[in-house]
N, C-alpha and C positions, 0 to 999 in steps of 0.2 A: 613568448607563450609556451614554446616547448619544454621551456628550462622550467617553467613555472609547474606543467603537468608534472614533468621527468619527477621534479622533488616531489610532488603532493604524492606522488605514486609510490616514489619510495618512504616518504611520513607514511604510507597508511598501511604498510607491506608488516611493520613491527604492529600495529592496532589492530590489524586482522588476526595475526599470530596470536594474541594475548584473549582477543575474543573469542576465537575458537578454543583455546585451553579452557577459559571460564564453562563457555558453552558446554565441552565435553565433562567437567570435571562437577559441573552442578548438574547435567542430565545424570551425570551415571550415578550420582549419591542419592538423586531422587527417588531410586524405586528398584527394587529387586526383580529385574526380569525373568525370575525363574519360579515368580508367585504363582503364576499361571498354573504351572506345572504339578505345586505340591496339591496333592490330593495325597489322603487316605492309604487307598490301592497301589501308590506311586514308590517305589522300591529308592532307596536313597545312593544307590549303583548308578541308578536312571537319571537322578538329576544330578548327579558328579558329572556323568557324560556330556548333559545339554551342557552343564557351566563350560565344562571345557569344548566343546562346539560351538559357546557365542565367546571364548577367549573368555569368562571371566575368574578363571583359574589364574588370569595373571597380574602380576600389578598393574596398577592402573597407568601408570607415568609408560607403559611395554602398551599398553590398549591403543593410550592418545598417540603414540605413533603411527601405530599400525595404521589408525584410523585416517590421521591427517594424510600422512605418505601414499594412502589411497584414493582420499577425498580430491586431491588434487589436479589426481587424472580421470577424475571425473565417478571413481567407483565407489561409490556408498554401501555396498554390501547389499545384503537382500532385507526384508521387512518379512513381518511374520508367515508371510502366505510364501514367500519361497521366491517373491515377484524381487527384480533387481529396484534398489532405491530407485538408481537414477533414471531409468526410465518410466519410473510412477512420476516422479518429482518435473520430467520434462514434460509429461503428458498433461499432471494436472496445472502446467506453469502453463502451458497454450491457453487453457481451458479460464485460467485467474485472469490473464495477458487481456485477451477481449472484454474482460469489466474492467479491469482498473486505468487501462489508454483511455477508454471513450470516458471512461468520467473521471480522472484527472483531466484532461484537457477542456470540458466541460464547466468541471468546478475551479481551474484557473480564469476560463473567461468570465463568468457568472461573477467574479469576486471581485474582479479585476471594473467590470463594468459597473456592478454596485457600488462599489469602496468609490468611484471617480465619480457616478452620478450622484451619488451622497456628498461626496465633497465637493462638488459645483454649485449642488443643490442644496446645501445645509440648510437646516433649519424649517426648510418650507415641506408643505405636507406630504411631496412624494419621497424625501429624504427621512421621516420620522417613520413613515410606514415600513422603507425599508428595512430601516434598521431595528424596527422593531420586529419585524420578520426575522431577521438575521441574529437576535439573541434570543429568540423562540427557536428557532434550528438550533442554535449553541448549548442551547439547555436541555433539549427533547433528548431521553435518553435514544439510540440508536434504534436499539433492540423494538421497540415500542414504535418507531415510526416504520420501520419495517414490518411489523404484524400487523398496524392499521392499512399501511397501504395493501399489505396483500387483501385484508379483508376486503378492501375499498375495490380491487378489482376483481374476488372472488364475486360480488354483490354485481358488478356492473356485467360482467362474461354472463351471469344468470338472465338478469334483466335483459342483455342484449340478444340471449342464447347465440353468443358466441364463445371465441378460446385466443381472442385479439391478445389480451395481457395474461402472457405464461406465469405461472407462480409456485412454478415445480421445477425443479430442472435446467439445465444450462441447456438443453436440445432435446426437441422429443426423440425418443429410441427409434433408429430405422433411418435417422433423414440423413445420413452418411451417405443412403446409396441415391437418392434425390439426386434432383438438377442441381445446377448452380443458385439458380434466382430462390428456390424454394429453400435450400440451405438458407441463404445468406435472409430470406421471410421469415426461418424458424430462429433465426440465431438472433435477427431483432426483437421479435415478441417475447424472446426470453429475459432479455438485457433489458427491456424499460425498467421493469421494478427495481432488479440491485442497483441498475446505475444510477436510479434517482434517489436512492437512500445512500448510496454512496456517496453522490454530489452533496447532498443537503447536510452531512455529516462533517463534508472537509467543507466546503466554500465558505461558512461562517465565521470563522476564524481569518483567513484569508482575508474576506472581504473589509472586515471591522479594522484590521491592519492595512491594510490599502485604503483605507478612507481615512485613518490618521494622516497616512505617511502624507499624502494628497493636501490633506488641510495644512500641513505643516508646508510642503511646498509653494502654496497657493501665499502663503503669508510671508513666504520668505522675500526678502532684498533684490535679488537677481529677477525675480517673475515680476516684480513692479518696475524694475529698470525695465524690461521687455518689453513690457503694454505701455511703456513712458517715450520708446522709441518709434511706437506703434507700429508695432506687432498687432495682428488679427487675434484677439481673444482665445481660436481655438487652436490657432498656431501657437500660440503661450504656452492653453493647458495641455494641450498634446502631446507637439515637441520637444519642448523644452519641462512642463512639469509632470507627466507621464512617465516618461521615460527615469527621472531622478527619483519618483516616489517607488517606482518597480521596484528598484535596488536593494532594498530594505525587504521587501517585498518577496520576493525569489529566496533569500535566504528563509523565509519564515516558511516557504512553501516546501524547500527543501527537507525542513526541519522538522515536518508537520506530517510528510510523506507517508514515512513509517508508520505511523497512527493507523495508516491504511491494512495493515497487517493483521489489527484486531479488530478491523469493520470486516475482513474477510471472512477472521470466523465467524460474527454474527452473521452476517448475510449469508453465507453460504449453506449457514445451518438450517436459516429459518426456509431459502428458496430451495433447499435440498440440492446443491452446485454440486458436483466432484469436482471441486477444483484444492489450491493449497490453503485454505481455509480448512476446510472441511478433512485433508489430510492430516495436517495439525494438533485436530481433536480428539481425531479415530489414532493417530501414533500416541498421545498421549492416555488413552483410555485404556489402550491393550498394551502398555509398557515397551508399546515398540521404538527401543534406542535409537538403530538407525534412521528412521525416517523422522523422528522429532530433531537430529543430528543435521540430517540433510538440510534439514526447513529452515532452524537457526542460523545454521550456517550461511545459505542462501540469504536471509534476511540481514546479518550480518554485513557480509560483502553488497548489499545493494545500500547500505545505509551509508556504507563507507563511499560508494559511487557517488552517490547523490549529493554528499556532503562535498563531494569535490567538483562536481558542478554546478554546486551555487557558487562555489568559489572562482571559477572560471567564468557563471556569467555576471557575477557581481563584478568583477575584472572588468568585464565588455561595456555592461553597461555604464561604471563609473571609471569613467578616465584619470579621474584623479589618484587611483589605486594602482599603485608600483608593481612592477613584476620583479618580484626579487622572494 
């Protein structure tokens, strides 16, 4: 298993390198950081200056070093307010970290349980309901179930004259200095809404893939030898056909992850988050390099993680696959 990381680590050491050249070499052609600048009244002395204060007096192949040889230790440069990237990039990463753990882990069980209830249950009415739920999520643009739910609980906070479902905000302003219990009250009421357009965005795909792998298990040779030995039914589809239909499974999830990346900036926009969604938008609207540099990058290197630990637990879960 170490030998097996050791390589994957180094395969992805050359795919990162190549990524971030892409990364840096299609941001910087995208857009003249120094549009900002030119006005009318603006003396052409003055924006000779700034070019040369963001380095872009030099070629570009002198820039991507500079850049990468810093990005490494962690120093992204500053973003247009004079604020260091990396510590906007760490701030808003806590801030994204509490949506997207609770509802990835959410929308792997939700997929996981519908994809196996469908496939036990094929055919019969609670199996057709689901699944026709689950290609109404797959079709429903994002953006649109997010503004109905908010509506949905703008509507019910009035009627209730309460403020139960937050629909602004990753935390109301001030409850930094709160107790414990009253944080961790404010930081839920925030999280119902994206996390549930979150979940309802990823789990349908997931789940429709888990209900294949399932039926295909279910019909296989091996899972009738088992109930032919008599095996308990749900010692079958459990142990034995659970566990082989995951496998397929995990990689899709892995695969799928990233996707997560641009539910951020919808949601974050719509529930007004500061988090790296909503970073994302605001770096690209005001031409700010480094912070759209950070974020890539970042997105980058997690895609590569991810991809290496489907491949680690598709390992675990199927023994049949070599370590080599």
């Amino acid at each position: 298993m170490r030998r097996v990381v050791l390589l994957r680590l180094l395969q992805a050491i050359p795919l990162i390198v190549v990524s971030t050249m892409v990364i840096f070499f299609a941001v910087s052609l995208a857009g003249d950081p120094l549009d900002r600048y030119r006005q009318p009244n603006v003396p052409q002395s003055t924006l000779d200056a700034k070019a040369a204060e963001l380095g872009l007096d030099r070629p570009i192949a002198v820039r991507y070093w500079e850049w990468i040889s810093h990005a490494v230790r962690g120093d992204f440069g500053l973003n247009d307010r004079g604020v260091p990237v990396g510590q906007e990039l760490l701030d808003r990463s806590l801030v994204s970290l509490r949506l997207i753990a609770i509802a990835v882990v959410l929308a792997i069980l939700a997929a996981v349980a519908v994809g196996f209830y469908g496939a036990v249950r094929r055919g019969r009415p609670a199996d057709r309901l689901l699944t026709a739920f689950t290609i109404l999520m797959l079709t429903a643009p994002e953006f649109w179930v997010a503004v109905v739910m908010k509506q949905l609980a703008i509507w019910f906070n009035q009627r209730t004259g309460t403020d139960l479902l937050a629909t602004v905000g990753d935390s109301t302003p001030g409850i930094a200095s709160a107790g414990l219990g009253e944080r961790l009250g404010d930081y839920a009421g925030h999280l119902v809404l994206p996390t549930a357009v979150l979940v309802l965005g990823m789990f349908p795909v997931w789940a429709l893939y888990q209900r294949t792998a399932m039926l295909e298990v279910i019909d296989s040779d091996y899972v009738k030898m088992a109930r032919a030995k008599g095996l308990t039914n749900t010692r079958v589809l459990v142990r034995h056909g659970l566990r082989t239909a995951l496998t397929p499974v995990v990689t899709m999830i892995a695969l799928r992850l990233p996707w997560v990346v641009g539910g951020l900036v919808v949601i974050e926009s719509i529930f007004g988050w500061r988090g790296l969604g909503t970073m994302l938008v605001q770096g690209v609207q005001k031409q700010d390099t480094n912070t759209v540099l950070a974020f890539l990058l970042l997105s980058a290197v997690l895609i590569t993680v991810l991809n290496l630990a489907a491949d680690l637990i598709h390992r675990y879960l199927d023994p049949r696959v070599r370590y080599d």
